[in-house]
N, C-alpha and C positions, 0 to 999 in steps of 0.2 A: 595846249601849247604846241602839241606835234603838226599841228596844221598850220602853224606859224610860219611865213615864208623865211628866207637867210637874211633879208637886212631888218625884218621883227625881231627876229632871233638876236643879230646882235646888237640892235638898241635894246630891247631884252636883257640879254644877260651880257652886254659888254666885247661879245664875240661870238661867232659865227657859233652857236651852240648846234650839235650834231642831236641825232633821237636819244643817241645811250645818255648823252648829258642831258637831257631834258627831263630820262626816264629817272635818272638819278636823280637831281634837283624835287622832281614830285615825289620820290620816293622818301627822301631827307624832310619835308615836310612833316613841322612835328604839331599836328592838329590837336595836342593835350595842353597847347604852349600857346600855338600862333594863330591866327584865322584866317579863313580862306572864304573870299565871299564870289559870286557870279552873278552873270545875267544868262536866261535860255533865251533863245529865239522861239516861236512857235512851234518850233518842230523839233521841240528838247533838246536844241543844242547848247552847250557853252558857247556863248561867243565872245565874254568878255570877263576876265575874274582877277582880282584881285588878293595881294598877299598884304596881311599885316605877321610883322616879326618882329616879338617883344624884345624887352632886355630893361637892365638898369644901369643910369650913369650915376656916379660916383662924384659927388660936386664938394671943392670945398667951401662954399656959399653956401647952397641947398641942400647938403647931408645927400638923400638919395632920391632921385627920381627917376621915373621911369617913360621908358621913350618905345617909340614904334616906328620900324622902317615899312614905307608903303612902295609899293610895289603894282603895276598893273600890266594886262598885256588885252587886245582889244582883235581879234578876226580882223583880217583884211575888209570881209564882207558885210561889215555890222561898224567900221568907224562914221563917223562925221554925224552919227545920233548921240555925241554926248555922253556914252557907257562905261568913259575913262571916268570923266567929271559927274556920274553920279554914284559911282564905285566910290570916287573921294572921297566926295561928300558922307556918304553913309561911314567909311572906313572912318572919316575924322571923327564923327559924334559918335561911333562906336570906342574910337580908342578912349574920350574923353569920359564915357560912361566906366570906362574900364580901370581909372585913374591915370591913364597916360598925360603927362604934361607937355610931351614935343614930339612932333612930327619928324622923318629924317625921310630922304627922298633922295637917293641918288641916281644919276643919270648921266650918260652921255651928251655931251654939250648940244649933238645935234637932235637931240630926242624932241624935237621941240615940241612934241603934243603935250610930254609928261611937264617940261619944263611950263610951258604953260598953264595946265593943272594948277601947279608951284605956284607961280605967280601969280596969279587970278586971287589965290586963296591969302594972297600976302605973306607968303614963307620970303625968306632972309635966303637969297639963294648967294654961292659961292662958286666963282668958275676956275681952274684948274687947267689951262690946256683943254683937253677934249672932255674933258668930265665936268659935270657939278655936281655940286650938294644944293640940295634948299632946308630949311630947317625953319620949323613951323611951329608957336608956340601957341599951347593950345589952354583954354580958358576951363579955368574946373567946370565938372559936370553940374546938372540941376534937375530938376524934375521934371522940367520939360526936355531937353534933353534926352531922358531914359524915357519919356510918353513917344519922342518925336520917335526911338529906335524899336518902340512897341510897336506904334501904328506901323511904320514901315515892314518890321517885321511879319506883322498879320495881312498887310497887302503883298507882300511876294510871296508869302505861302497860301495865299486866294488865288494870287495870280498863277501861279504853280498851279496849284490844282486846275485851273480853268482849264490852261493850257496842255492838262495832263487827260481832263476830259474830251478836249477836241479833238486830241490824236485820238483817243478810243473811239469818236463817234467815226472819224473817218474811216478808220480801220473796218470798223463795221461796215459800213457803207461799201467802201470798198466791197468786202468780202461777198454783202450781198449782191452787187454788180456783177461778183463773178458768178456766182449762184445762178440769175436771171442767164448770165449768156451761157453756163451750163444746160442751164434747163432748153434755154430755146434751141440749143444744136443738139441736143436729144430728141426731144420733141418738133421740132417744128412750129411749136405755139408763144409767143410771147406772153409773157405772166401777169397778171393785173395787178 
């Protein structure tokens, strides 16, 4: 999130957020509580991660239920492949495994990537002047469902690893490249 430029930042968090804020915001993340999911790029980076943050409402219709605020933020360098809207997606059939019944989603009116996201997925959005809400009602879990967050799950920790074995090949590689032009500015002889 530190490599977030100032107008990420504040369709982000609402205002120009500075690094101590930022450092604070991840620090306040309570991973015993809430989930925090990403995408790498090939080159182990973060470039797109999402927050769910639980809680329960208080209904006097439905006793209690409980809800999740989603949250995302996407690299400059890594948008318009979809990372917002697969973050979603995963985030929603994760919350619904988890027994969350409603999505909540707040935004700046002009955030229109996220408000999109919203939309698409058919939440009940609400606009406010420069803010919205969208609010997203989500269908109990199933068994496909918690299969769909298996499989996913075992294709990003394959994919991880893959990804974790290419940088090792390269590094190697690398290294031995330096190896070769060590050897040949010692020697004179280029190596077979």
């Amino acid at each position: 999130m530190l490599g977030l430029g100032d107008r990420d930042r504040y369709l982000r968090f609402g205002y120009a957020a500075n690094d101590e804020r930022i450092r604070a915001y991840a620090a306040s993340l309570d991973f015993t509580h809430d989930d925090v999911f990403g995408i790498f790029n090939r080159r182990l980076q973060l470039v797109a991660i999402a927050h769910l943050a639980y809680s329960q409402l208080a209904s006097a219709n439905h006793g209690v239920s409980r809800m999740a605020e989603f949250a995302v933020s996407v690299d400059d360098r890594a948008r318009g492949r979809g990372f917002g809207g697969r973050l979603f997606t995963y985030a929603v059939r994760h919350a619904r495994n988890h027994g969350v019944d409603r999505l909540f989603i707040h935004a700046l009116s002009e955030n229109t990537a996220m408000l999109r996201i919203a939309r698409k997925a058919g939440a009940d959005m609400q606009r406010d002047g420069g803010e919205s809400e969208a609010w997203l009602q989500l269908p109990p879990d199933s068994l496909m469902t918690h299969f769909e967050e298996l499989f996913a799950n075992h294709a990003a920790d394959a994919n991880y690893v893959v990804k974790t074995q290419q940088r090792r090949l390269q590094y190697a590689w690398a290294r031995y490249r330096q190896f070769q032009h060590r050897l040949l500015r010692m020697t004179g002889v280029a190596p077979r």
